[in-house]
N, CA, C and O of each residue as an XYZ file, in Angstrom:
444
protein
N      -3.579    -25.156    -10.742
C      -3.303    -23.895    -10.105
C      -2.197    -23.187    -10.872
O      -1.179    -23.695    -11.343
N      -2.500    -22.208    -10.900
C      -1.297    -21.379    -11.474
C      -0.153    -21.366    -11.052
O      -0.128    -22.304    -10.255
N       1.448    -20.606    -11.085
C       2.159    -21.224    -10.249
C       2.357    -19.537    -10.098
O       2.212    -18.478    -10.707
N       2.929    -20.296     -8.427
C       2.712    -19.825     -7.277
C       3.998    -19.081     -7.221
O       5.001    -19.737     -7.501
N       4.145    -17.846     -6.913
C       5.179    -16.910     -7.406
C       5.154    -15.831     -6.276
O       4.056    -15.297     -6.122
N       6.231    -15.385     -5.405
C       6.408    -14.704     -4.218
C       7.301    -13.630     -4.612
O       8.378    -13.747     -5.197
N       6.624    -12.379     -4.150
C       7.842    -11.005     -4.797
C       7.574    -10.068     -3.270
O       6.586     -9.922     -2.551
N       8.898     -9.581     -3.222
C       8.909     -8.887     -2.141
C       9.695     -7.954     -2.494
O      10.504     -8.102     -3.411
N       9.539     -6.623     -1.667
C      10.304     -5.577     -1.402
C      11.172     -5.056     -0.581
O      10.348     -4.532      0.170
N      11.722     -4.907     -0.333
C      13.057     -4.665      0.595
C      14.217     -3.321     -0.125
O      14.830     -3.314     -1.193
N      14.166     -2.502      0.763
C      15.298     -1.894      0.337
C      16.743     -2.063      0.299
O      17.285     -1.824      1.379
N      17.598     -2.448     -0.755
C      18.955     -3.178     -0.582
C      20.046     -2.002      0.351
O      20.969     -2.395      1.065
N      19.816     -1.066      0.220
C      20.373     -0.104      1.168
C      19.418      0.711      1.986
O      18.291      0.974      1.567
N      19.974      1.213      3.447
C      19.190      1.952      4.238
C      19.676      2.470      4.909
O      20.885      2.436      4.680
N      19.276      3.351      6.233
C      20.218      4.060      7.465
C      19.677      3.309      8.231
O      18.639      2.648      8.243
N      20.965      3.582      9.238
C      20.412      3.062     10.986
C      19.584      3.899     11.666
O      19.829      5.075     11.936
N      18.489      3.217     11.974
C      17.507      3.645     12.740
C      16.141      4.460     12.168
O      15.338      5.216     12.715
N      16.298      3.846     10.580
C      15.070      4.708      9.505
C      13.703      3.285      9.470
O      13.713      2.056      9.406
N      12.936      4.097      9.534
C      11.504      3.064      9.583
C      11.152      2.741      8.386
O      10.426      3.572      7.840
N      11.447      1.703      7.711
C      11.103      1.102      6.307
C       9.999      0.564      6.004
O       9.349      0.587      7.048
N       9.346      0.057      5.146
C       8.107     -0.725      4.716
C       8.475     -1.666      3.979
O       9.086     -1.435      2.936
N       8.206     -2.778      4.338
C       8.069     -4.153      3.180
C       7.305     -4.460      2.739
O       6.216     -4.668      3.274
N       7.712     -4.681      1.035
C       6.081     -5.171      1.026
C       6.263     -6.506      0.175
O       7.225     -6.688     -0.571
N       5.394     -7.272      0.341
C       4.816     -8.648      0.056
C       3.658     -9.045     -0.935
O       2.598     -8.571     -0.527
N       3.561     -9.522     -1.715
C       2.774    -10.303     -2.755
C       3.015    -11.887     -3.270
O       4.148    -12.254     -3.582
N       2.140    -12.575     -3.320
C       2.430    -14.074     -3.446
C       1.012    -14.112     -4.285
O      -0.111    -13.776     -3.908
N       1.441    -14.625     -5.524
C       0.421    -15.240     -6.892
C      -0.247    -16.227     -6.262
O       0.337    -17.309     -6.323
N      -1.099    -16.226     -5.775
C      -1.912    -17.627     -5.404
C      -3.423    -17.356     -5.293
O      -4.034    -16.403     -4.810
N      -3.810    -18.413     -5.850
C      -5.807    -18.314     -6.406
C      -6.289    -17.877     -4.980
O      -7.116    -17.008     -4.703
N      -5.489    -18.783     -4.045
C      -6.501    -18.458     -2.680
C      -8.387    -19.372     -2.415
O      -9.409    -19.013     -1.829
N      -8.142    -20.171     -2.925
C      -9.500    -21.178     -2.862
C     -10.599    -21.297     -2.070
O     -11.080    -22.429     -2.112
N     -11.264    -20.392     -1.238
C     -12.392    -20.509     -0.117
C     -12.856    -21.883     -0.066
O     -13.009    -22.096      1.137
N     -13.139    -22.846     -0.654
C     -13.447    -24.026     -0.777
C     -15.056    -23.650     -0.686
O     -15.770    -24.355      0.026
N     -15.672    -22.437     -1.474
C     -16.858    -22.292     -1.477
C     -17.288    -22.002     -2.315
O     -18.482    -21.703     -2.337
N     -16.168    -21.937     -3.869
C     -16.760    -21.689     -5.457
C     -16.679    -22.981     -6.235
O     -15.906    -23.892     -5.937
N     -17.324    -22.998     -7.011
C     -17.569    -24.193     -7.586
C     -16.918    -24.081     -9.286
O     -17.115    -23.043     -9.918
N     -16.326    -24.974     -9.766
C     -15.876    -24.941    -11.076
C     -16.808    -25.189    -12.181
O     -18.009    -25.306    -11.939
N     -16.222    -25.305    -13.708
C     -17.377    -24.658    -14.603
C     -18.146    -26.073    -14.751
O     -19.090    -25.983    -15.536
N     -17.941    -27.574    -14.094
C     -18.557    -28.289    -13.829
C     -19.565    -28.446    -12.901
O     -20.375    -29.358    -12.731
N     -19.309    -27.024    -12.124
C     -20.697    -27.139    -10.726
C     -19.874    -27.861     -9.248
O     -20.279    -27.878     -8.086
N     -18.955    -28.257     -9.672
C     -18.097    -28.983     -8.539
C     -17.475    -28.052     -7.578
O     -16.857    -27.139     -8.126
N     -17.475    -28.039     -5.913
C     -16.943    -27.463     -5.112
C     -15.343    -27.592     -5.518
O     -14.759    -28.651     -5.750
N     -14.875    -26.499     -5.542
C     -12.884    -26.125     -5.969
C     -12.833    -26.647     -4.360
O     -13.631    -26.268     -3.502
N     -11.710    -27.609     -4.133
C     -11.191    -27.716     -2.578
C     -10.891    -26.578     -1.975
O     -10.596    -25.672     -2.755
N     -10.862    -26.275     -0.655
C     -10.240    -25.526      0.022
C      -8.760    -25.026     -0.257
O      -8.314    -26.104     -0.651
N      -7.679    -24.152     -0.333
C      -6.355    -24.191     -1.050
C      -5.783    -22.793     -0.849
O      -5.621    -21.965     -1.745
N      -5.478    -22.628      0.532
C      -4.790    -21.054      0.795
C      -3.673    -20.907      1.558
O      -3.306    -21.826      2.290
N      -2.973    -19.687      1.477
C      -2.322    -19.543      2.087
C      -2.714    -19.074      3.384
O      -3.336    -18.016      3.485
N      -2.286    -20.034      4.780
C      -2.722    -19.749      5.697
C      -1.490    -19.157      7.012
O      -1.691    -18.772      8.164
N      -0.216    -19.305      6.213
C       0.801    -18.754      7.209
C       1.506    -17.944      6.588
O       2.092    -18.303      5.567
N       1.603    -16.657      7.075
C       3.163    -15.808      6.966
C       3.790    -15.569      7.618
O       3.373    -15.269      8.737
N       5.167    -15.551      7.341
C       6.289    -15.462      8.670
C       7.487    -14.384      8.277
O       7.331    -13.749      7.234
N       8.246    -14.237      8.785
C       8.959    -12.957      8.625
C      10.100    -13.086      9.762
O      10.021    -12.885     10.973
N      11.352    -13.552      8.838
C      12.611    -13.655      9.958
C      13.637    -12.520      9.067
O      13.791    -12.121      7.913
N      14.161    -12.329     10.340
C      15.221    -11.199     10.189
C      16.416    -11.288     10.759
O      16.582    -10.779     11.868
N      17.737    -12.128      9.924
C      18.591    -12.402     11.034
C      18.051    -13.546     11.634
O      17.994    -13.625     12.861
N      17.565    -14.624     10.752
C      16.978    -15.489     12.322
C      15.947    -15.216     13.234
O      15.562    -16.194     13.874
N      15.442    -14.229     13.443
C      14.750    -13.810     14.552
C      13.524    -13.401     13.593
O      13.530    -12.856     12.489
N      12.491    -13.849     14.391
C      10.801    -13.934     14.314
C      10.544    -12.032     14.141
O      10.598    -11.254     15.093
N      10.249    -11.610     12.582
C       9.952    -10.099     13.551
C       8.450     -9.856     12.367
O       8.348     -8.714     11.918
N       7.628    -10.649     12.021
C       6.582    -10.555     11.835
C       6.203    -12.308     11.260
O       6.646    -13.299     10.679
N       5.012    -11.691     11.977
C       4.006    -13.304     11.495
C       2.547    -12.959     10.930
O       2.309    -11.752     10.916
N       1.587    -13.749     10.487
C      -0.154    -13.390     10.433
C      -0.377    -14.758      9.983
O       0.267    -15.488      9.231
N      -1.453    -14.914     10.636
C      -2.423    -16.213     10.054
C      -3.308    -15.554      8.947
O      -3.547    -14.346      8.957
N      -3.733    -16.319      8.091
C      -4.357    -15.589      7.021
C      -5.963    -16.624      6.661
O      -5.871    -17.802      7.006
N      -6.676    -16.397      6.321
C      -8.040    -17.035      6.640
C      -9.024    -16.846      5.073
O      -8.779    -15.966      4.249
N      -9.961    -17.710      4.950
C     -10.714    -18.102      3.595
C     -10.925    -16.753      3.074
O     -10.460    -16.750      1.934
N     -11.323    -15.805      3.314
C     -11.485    -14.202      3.208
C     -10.650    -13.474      2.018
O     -11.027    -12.901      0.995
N      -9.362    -13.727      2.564
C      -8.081    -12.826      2.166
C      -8.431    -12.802      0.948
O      -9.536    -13.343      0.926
N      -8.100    -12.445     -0.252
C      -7.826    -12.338     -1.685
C      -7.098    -12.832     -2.042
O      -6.180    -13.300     -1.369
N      -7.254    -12.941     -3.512
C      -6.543    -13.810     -4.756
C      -5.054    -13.230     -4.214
O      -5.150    -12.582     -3.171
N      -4.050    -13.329     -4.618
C      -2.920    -12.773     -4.480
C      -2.925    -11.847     -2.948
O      -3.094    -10.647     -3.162
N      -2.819    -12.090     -1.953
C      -2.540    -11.026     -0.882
C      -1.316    -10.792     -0.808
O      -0.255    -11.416     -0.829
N      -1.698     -9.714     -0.712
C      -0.617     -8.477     -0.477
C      -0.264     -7.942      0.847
O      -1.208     -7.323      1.340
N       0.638     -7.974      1.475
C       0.955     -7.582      2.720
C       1.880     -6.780      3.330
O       3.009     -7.260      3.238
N       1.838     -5.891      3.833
C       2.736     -4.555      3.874
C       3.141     -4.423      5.521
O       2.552     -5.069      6.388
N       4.028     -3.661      5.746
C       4.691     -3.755      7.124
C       5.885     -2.964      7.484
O       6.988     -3.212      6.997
N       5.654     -1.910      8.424
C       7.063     -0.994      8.973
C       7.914     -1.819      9.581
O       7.280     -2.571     10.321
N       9.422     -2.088      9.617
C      10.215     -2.329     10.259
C      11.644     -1.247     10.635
O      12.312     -0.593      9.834
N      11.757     -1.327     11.766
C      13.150     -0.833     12.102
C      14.237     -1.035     12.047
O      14.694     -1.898     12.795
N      15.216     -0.239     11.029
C      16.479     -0.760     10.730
C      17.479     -0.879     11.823
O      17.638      0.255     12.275
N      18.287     -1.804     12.505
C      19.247     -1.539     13.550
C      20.367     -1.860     12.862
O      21.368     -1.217     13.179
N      20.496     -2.766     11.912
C      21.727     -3.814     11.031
C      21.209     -4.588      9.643
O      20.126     -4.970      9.202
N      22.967     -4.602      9.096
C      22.872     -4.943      7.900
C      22.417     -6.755      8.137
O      22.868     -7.438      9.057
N      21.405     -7.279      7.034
C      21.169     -8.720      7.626
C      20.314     -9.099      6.237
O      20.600     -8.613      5.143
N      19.387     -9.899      6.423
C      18.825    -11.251      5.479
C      17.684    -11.448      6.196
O      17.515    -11.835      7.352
N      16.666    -11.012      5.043
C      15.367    -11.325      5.535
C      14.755    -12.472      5.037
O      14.975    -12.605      3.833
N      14.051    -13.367      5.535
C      13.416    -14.859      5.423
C      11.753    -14.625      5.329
O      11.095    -14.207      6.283
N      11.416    -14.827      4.550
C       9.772    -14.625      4.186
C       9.174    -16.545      4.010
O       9.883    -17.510      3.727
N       8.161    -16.528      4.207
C       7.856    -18.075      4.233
C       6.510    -17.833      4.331
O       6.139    -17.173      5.302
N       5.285    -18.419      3.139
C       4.422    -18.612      3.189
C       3.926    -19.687      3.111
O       4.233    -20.198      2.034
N       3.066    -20.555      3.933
C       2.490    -21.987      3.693
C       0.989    -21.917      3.566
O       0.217    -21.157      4.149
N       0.764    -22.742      2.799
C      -0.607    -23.157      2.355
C      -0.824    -24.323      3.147
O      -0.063    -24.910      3.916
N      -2.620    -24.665      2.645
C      -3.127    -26.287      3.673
C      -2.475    -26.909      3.091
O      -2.863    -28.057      3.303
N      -1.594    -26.931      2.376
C      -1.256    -28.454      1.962
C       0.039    -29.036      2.814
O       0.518    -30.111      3.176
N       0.254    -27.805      2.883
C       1.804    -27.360      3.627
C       3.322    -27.391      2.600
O       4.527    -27.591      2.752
N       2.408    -27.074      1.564
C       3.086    -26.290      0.646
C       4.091    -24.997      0.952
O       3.585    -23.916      1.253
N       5.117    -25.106      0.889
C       5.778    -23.776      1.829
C       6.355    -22.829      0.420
O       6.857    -23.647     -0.351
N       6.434    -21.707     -0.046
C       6.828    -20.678     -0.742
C       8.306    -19.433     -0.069
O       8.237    -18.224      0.151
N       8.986    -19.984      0.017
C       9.515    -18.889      0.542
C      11.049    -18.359     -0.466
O      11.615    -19.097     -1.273
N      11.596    -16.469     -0.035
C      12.287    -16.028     -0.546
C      12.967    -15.230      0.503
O      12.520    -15.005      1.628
N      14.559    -14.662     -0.189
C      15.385    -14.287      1.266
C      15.684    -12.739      0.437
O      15.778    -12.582     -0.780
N      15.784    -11.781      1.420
C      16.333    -10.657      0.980
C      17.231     -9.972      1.826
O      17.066     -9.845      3.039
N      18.443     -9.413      0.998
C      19.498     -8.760      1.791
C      19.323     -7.685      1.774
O      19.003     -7.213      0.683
N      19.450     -6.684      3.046
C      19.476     -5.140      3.019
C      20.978     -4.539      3.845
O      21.366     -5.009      4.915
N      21.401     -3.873      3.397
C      22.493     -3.298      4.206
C      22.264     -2.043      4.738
O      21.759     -1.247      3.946
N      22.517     -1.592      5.987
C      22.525     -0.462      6.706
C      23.823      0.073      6.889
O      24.779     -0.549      7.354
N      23.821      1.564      6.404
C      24.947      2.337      6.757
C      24.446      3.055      8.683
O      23.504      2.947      9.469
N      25.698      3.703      8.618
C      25.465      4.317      9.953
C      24.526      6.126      9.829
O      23.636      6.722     10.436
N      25.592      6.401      8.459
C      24.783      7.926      8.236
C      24.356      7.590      6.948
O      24.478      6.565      6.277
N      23.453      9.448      6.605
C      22.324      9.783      5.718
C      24.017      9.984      4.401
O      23.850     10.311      3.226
């Protein structure tokens, strides 16, 4: 497998109370366990099946992710700024392989 490489977006500065977007990408083949290699052999099953999303500690996005998704998924998402904090991203595969990266954003009060 190639290696497995997680990039995210986050704005390092922001205002209080501005609606942001994150966005998410993780390098991974993503394996349906329904193509076969150049031997004819079924590739195992091999995906990422959890994303999680802490903020501060606190749970503020999740998704189960299923044989379907694409090579590399990409995953995007509004959040609301209230405070400056540390975001926790965590993706696991079947193996329970876990991938994860942290990002800091700071919030001022004004524009």
């Amino acid at each position: 497998m190639n290696k497995v490489k997680p990039r995210v977006k986050v704005p390092k500065k922001t205002v209080f109370g501005e609606i942001i977007e994150i966005k998410t990408l993780i390098r991974h083949p993503m394996h349906s366990g329904r193509m076969k290699d150049a031997k004819g052999e079924k590739i195992p099953r091999q995906i990422i099946n959890t994303f999680n999303v802490k903020f501060n500690g606190r749970d503020v996005f999740g998704m189960t992710l299923e044989p379907s998704i694409s090579t590399n998924p990409y995953i995007a998402f509004p959040f609301k700024v209230k405070e400056t904090g540390v975001f926790d991203f965590e993706w696991i595969d079947d193996n329970r392989q876990k991938y994860s990266i942290s990002k800091t954003m700071i919030v001022s009060k004004k524009k």
